[in-house]
N, C-alpha and C positions, 0 to 999 in steps of 0.2 A: 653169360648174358641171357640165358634160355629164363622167361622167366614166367610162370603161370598165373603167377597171380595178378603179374601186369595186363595179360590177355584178358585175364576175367572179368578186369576192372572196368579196362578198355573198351570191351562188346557190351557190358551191361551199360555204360553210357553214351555206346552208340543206340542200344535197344531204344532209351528212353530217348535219346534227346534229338536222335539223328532227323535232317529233312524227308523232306515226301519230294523226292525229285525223279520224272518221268524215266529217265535213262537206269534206274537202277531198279525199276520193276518189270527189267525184261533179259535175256541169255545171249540176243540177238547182236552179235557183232556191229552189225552199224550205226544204229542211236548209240551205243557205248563210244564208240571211235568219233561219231562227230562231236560230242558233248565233250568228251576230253580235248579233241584239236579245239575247237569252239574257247573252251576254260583257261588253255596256256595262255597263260598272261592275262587273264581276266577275271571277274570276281563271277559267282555264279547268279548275283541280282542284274548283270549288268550282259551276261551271257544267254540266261533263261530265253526271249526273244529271240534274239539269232533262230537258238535251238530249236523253237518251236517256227520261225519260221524257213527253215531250211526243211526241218520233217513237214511241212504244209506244202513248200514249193518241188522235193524231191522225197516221197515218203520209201522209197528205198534205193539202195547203191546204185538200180542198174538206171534210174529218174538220173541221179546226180551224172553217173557216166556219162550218159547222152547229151549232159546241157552244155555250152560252151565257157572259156573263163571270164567272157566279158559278164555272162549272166551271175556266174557265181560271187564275182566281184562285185556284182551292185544287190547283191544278196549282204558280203559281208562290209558293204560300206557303212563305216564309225568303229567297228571293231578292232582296225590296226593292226598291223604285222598282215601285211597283206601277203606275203608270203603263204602263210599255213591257209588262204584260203586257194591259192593255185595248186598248192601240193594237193588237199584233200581230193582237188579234180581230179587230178595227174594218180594218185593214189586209186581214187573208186575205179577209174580207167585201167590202172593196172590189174587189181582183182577183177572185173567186168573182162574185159579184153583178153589176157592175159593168161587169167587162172577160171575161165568161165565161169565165174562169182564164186570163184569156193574160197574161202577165205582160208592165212595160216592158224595152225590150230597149236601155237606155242609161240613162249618167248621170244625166241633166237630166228622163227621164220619171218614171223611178224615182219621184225625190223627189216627185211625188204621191201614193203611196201612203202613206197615214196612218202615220205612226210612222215613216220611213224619210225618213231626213236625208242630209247629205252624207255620212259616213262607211259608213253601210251601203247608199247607193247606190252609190259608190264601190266598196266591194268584190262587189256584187251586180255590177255590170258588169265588172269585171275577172275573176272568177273564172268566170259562168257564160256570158257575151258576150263577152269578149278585146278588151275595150273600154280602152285606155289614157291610164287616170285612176288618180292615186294613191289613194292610203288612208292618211289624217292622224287615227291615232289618240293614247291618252299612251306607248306604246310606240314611234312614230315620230317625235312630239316630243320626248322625252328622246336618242333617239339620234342624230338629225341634229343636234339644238342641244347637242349636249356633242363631237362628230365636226365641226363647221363653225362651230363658238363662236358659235352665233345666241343674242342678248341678248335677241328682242323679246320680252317676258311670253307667256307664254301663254294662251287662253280669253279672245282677243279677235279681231275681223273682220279688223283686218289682219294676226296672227300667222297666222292660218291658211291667209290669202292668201300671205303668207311659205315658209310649209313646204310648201305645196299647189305652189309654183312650185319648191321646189328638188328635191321628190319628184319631180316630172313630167318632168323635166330628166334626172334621172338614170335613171327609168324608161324616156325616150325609146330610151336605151340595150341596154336588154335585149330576147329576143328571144320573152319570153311575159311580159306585166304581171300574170297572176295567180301564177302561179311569184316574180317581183320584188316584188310586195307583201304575199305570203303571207312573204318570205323578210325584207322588212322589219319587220314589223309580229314575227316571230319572233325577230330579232335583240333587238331591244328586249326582249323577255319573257325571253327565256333568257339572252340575254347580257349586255347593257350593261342591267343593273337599276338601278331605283331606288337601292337601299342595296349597298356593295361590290359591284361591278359588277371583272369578270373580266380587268382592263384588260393584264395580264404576259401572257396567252394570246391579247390579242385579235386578231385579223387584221387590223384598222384602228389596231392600237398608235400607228405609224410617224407618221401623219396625223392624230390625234385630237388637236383642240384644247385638250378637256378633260384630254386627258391630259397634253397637254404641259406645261399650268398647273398640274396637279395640283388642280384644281377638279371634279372627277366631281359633286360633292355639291352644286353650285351651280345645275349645270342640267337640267330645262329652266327659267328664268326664273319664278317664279309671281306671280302675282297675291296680294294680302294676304288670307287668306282672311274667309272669313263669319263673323262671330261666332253663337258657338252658344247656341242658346237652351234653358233649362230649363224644364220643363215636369212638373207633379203631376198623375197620374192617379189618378183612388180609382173601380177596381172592385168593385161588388156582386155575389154571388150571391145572386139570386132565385128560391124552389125554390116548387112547386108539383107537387104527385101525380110526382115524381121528374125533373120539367123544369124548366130553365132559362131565366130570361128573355133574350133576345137582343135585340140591334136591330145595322141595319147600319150604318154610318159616314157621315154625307153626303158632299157633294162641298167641296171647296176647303178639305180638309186632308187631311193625310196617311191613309192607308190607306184612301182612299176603297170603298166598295163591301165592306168586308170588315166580318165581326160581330165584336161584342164583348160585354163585359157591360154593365148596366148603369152609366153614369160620371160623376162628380161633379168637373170640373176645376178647381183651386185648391190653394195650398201647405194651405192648413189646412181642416177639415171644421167646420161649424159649424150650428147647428139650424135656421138660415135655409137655408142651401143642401142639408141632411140632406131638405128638405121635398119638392123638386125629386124624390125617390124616389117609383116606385111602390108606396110600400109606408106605411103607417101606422105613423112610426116610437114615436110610444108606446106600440108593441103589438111591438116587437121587440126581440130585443138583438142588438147588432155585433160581432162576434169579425175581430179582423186573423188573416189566413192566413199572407200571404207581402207580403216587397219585394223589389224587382227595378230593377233600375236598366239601360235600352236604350239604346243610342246610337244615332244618324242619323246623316245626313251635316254637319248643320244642327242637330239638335236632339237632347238628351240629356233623356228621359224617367225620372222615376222611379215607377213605378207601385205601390202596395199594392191587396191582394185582400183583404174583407173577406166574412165570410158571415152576413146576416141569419137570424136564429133568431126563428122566430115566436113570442108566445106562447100564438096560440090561430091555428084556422084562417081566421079571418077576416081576414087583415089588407091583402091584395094591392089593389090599386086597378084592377081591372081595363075599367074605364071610362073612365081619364082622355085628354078626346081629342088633348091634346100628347105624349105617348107612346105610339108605334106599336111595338111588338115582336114577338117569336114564341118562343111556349115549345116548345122542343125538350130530348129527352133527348140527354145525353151523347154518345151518338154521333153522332146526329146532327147536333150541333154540331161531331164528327168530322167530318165530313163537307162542311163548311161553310168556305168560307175566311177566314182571318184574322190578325191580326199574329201575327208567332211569340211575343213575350211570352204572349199568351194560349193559346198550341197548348201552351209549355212549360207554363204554369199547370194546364193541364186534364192532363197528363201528370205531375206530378207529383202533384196531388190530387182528379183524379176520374178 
């Protein structure tokens, strides 16, 4: 698999064509580490922002350590997989705290720190140790397995063990592995895409398996995907002296830690589950605002926004000791992080 002329091909169209992106003209472990967590699962037009403003609000690990996760959460609110933004705290806390900011300086240490797996320890040691370990992302899945017609499925143990050995082979070859797997993980983005993929121009035409079957569109190999689940949200607004009621999201569902309105989940609203409200509803009326309809990765939400109208000032429940919230005005719930269905909500109608 070793093969030289593949690398030479590879770095000379990384030389020419590669981006100008902040994170790769520096050795510094931490802009690498956040711009990779920042990337999983996101394209890097759609990530650059974040980027830059997490280095404006924390310009180094021991900033981010100190902040809390409500802040980092309304740093990474739109981004999604709200996950990888409590680990990266939980993470800088660990090297900060922990290992008094010294970071691991290899592969296999790496992956101790919270939130950092094989692929961003992988690139953490190649790019700021010169440590030679590949970097197996969906950008270097699709273009090894359409370039060496690799069948195994992908986003399984031994696929990864697959591409992990034919990356490593080839990288053996080169003569800086973070130059080699910046220039891989590049090719894949820019060039051999997902959808029409630039195959007449490409400098691996000659040798491309995919190409030669005329299969582009085949691979890399997937797995049958997750079936998606639907999902009725019915938010309240609850106003009192010009604030809203709030509560935060628990753990072991999606958008955990983040606020929202008051919510009633179920396709249909009914005066059984109407009751579950802080609110005294034969002393109100319901006016629908807005529907919206979100998608996951997993799961496709449709939410409507309802606003209770009092009809006297009496009617809020504010005793009840199974509802814990917090009335906040408007901006302050600016200021608050949360799914973006509700950031758009409050941006269109408060």
């Amino acid at each position: 698999m070793t093969d030289q002329n593949f690398t030479d091909k590879l770095i000379g169209w990384y030389n020419e064509h590669s981006r100008s992106l902040p994170w790769r003209k520096t050795k510094d472990p931490y802009p690498v580490w956040l711009s990779e967590v920042i990337l999983q699962q996101t394209r890097v037009e759609q990530g650059l922002p974040y980027y830059h403003k997490f280095i404006d609000s924390y310009p180094n690990i021991e900033d981010l350590a100190a902040s809390s996760e409500e802040e980092v959460l309304r740093l990474w609110q739109g981004l999604g997989y709200y996950s990888r933004g409590r680990n990266l705290l939980k993470g800088a806390q660990q090297i900060v705290y922990e290992r008094d900011g010294v970071w691991p300086d290899n592969y296999k240490e790496l992956q101790n720190i919270k939130g950092i797996g094989k692929y961003i320890a992988a690139a953490i040691a190649s790019f700021c140790f010169g440590e030679y370990v590949p970097v197996v992302d969906g950008n270097v899945y699709r273009f090894l397995s359409r370039y060496f017609g690799i069948l195994e499925p992908i986003n399984t143990g031994k696929s990864f063990r697959v591409f992990f050995e034919v990356a490593a082979e080839l990288q053996s070859t080169a003569n800086d592995p973070a130059d080699f797997n910046q220039a891989l993980m590049e090719f894949g983005a820019m060039h051999c895409k997902p959808r029409k993929p630039d195959c007449a121009s490409c400098v691996f035409e000659a040798k491309c398996y995919a190409r030669d079957k005329n299969s582009q569109e085949l691979f890399p190999v997937k797995p049958k995907k997750k079936k998606s689940v639907t999902r009725n949200f019915h938010y309240f607004l609850i106003k009192k002296e010009n604030r809203f009621l709030v509560r935060k999201r628990g753990v072991n569902d999606i958008w955990q830690g983040l606020y929202e309105f008051p919510l009633i989940e179920g396709e249909e609203l009914s005066n059984e589950n109407l009751q579950t409200l802080p609110v005294e509803i034969d002393m109100v009326k319901i006016k629908k605002l807005y529907e919206v309809k979100h998608i996951l990765s997993h799961q496709t939400i449709f939410a409507t926004f309802y606003d209770i109208i009092p009809v006297n000032d009496n009617v809020v429940k504010e005793e009840r000791a199974d509802y814990i919230g917090d009335w906040l005005l408007a901006e302050e719930i600016e200021e608050k992080p949360k799914p973006i269905l509700i950031d758009k909500f409050l941006n269109e109608y408060l």
